[in-house]
N, C-alpha and C positions, 0 to 999 in steps of 0.2 A: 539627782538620780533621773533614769532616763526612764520616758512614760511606757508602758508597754504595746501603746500602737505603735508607737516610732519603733522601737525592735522588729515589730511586725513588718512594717512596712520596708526596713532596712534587709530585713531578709527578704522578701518578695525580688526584691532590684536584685540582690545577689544569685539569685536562683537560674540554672543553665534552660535556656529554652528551646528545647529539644525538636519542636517543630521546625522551627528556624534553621535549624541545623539539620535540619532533613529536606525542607524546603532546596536549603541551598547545593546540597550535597546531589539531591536530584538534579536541579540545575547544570550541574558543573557535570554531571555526566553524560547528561543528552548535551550538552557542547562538548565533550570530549570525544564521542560517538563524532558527530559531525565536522568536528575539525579533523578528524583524523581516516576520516572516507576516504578521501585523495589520494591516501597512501596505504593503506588495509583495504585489497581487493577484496578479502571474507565480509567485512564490512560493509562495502557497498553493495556485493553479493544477496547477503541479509536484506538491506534495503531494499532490492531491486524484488527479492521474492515479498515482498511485502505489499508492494504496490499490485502484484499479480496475482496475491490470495494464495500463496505458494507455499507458505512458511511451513515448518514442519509439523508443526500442532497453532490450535488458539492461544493459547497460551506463551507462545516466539512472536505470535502477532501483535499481542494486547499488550506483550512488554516493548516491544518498538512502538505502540501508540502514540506516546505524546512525544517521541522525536518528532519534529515537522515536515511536513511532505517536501521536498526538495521539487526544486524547478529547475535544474539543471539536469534534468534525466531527459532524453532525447524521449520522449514518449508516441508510438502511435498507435494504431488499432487501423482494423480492415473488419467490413461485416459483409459477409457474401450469400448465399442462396445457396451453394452447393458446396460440399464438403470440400476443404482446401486438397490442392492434386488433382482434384476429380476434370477439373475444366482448367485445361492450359489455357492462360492469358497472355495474350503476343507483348502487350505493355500492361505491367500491374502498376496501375496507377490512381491505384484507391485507396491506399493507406492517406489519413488525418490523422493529425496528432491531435495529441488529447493532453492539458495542460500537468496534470498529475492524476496519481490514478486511474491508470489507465483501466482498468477494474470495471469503473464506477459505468464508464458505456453502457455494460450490461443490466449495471442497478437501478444509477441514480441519475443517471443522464438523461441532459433536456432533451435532446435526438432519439431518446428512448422509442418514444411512441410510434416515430417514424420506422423504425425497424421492427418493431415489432407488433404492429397492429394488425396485419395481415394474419393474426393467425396461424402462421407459416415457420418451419423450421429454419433456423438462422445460424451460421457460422462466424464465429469471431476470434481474430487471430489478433495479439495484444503483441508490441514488440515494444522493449526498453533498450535504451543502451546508455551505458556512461564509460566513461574513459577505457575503452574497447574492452569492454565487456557488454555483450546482449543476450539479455531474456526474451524468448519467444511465448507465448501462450496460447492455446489453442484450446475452443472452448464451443460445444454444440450444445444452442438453445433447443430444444425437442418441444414442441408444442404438444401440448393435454389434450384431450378430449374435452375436458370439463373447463378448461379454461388455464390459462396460465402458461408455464413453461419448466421443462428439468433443465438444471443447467450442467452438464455434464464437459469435463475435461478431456481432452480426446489427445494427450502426448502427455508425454513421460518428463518429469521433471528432471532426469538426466542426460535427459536428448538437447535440453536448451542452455546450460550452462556449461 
C-alpha cells in the first residue's frame, strides 16, 4: 500500500502551474507585438506614441511597458530658445538623435543640465520615424519663478501622424 506522502507528493508534480503559463503567455505576446510591427502600421503607430508620452491614457502606456524600446526607430530631437516658426533657419542643422526615447532629453538625459541650467525657457521638438511613418513632438519647457519647469505640449496629436 502506498504511503501517504508519496500521494502527496505525486499530486503536487501533477498540478498545472499557472504562473508558468502566464509567464509564458505574456512572453509570446510582446513577441507577437514585435514581430508583427513590420507589417501593422497601428502597431508601430502605438509604439512610436509611446516613445513620445502620446499615448492616449497611462494606462496604453504602462500596458506597452515591458515591450522593449526598439532601436530601429530613426529617433531625433532639436532643443532651441525660441518657439519653433518663430526664427526661420536658413540650414536647420540641429537635430541629434537620441538612441530611444526620445522623451527622455527632457527628463532623464545626461545633456539635461546643459539645456536647462540657464533658467531660461526652452523648446523641444522630438521627431521619430519608422518605416515612413513620423511622429513629430513638440514640447515648451516654461521656467518657474520658484525653481524648476512646466512641461507643456504645444501641437496636436493629429497634426503629426
Amino acid at each position: 500500500m502506498a504511503d501517504s506522502s508519496e500521494m502527496t507528493t505525486n499530486r503536487q508534480s501533477t498540478d498545472k502551474d499557472f504562473g508558468f503559463y502566464a509567464i509564458v503567455a505574456f512572453s509570446l505576446l510582446i513577441a507577437a507585438w514585435l514581430l508583427l510591427m513590420p507589417w501593422f502600421p497601428r502597431i508601430a503607430s502605438q509604439t512610436l506614441q509611446r516613445f513620445h508620452l502620446r499615448t492616449p491614457s497611462f494606462a496604453v502606456w504602462a500596458m506597452q511597458f515591458p515591450v522593449p524600446s526598439m532601436y530601429n526607430f530613426a529617433n531625433q530631437y532639436k532643443v532651441g530658445e525660441f518657439p519653433p516658426g518663430l526664427v526661420m533657419m536658413v540650414f536647420d542643422e540641429n537635430w541629434r538623435y537620441a538612441n530611444h526615447f526620445p522623451a527622455r532629453v527632457i527628463t532623464f538625459f545626461a545633456g539635461r543640465k546643459d539645456f536647462l541650467s540657464s533658467q531660461t525657457d526652452r523648446w523641444f521638438t522630438l521627431k521619430s520615424s519608422y518605416r515612413g511613418q513620423t511622429l513629430e513632438s513638440k514640447f515648451h519647457l516654461e521656467a518657474q519663478a520658484e525653481g524648476g519647469y512646466r512641461l507643456i505640449r504645444i501641437d496636436d496629436v493629429e497634426e503629426s501622424l
